[in-house]
C-alpha positions, -999 to 999 in steps of 0.1 A, spaced: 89 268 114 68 241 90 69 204 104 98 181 89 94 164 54 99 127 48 120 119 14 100 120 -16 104 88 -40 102 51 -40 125 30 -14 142 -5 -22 158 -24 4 194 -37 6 209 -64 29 242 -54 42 257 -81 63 287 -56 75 261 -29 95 246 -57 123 227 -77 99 204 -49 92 184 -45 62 185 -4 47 157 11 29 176 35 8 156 62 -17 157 42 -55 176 70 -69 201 77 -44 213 45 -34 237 57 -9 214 75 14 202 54 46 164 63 55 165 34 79 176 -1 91 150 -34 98 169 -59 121 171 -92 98 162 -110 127 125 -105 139 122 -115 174 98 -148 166 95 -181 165 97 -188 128 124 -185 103 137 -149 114 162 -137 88 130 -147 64 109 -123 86 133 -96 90 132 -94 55 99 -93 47 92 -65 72 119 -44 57 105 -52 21 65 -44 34 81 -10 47 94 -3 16 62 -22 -4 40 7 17 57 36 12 60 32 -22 20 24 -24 14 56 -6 34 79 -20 1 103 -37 -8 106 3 7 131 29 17 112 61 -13 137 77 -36 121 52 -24 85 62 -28 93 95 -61 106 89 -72 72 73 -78 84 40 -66 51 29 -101 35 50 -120 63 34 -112 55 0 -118 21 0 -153 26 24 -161 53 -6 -154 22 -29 -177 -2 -15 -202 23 -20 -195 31 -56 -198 -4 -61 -228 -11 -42 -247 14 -60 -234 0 -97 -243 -31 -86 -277 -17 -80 -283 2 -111 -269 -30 -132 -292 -47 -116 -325 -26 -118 -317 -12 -149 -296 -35 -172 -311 -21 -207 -296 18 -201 -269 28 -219 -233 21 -206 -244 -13 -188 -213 -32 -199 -190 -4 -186 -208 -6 -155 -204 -41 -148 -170 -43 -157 -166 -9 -134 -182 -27 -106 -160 -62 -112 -133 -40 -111 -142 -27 -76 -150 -59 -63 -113 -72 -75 -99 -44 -55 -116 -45 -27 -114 -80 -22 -78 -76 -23 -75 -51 8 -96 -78 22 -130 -63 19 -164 -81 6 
């Protein structure tokens, strides 16, 4: 017997105010199905109907990034490899633009290696 699937495709979230104040994260296409419920009310100090639904949409934000990955491979933290594999890319670009800006390809390069930077820097990374 293989291990259970998760549903394939992109969620969205809904607010329904007549199930408990939960917020659903329902499959894009099939609008209907429930994969599961956030409580609109986080447990915190701050504005929590706010919170609630901004953990529902970050649930649904991260599936849909991850969606190319099997939940093994998340679990693995191929997400932490990539971006470690990344830094290295760029480190070494940054290298060869540097010791070597006259070869061939050196604006591609740079822009390759600004482009890292931007994307690292946005998972928090230097």
């Amino acid at each position: 017997m293989s291990a259970a699937e998760h549903t394939k495709g992109p969620l969205m979230v809904h607010w329904n105010k007549g199930d408990g104040d939960f917020h659903h994260l329902v499959p894009a296409n099939q609008q209907h199905e429930l994969i599961a419920k956030v409580n609109a009310y986080a447990p915190t100090d701050g504005d929590m109907e706010t919170e609630g639904k901004a953990n529902a949409l970050r649930l649904a934000v991260c599936w849909n990034a991850l969606s190319a990955l099997t939940t093994e491979q998340i679990k693995g933290g191929v997400v932490q490899e990539l971006l470690a594999a990344l830094d290295d890319v760029r480190d070494s670009l940054e290298y060869v633009n540097t010791a070597h800006p006259e070869a061939t390809g050196f604006g591609v390069r740079r822009n390759l290696s600004q482009r890292i930077t931007s994307i690292l820097a946005q998972w928090g990374k230097k």
